[in-house]
C-alpha atoms as one frame of an Amber mdcrd trajectory, in Angstrom:
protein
   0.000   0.000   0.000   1.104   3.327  -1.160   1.245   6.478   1.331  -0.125
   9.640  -0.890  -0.469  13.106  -0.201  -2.482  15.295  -2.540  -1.959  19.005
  -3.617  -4.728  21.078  -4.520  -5.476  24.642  -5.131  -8.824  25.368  -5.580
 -12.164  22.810  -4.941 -10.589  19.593  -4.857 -12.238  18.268  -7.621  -9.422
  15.655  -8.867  -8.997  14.994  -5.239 -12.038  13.562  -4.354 -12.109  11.362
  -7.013  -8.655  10.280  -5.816 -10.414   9.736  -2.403 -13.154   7.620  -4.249
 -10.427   5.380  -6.183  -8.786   4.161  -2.971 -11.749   4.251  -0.682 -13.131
   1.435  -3.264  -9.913  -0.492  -3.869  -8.894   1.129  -7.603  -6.440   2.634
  -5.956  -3.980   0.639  -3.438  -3.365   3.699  -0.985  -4.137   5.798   1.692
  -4.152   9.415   1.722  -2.119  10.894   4.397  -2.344  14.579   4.124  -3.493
  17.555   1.722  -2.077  20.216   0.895  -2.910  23.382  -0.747  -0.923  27.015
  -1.608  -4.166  28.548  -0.916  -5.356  29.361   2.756  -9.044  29.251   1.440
  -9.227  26.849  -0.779 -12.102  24.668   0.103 -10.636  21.455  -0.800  -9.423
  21.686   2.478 -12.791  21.736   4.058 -13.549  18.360   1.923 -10.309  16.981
   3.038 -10.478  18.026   6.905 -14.075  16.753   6.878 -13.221  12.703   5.779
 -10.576  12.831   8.767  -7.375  13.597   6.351  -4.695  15.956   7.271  -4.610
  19.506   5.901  -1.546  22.180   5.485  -1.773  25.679   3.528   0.970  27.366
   2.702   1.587  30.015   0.657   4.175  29.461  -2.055   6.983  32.462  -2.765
   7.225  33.722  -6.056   9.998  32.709  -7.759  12.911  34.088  -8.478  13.412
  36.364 -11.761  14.797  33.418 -13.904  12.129  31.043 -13.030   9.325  33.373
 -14.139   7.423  32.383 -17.464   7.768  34.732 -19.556   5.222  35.357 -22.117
   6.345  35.827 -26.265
């Protein structure tokens, strides 16, 4: 069995259907924490709420020759 942690940034959306997958067996896991770079994402809610741990933190931008740039 696989330990997984999930990153999200918004609803959660492709996490809960992560949650599904190994809460029926498709997926050989368990889901040991969330994470998310957004304080209100509410993801975290769906997470916190099935017993999973949650973290936000907010990323720092990157440095000047990491940025996209656009063309």
């Amino acid at each position: 069995m696989k330990r997984l942690v999930i990153l999200i940034s918004g609803r959660g959306s492709n996490m809960s259907a992560i949650l599904d997958a190994v809460g029926d067996g498709r997926i050989d896991g368990e889901v040991m924490a969330v994470i998310s770079n957004r304080t209100d994402a509410a993801g975290l809610a769906l997470a916190a709420d099935r017993g999973i741990a949650t973290m936000a933190s907010k990323m720092r931008s990157r440095p000047p020759s990491m940025r996209m740039r656009r063309t």
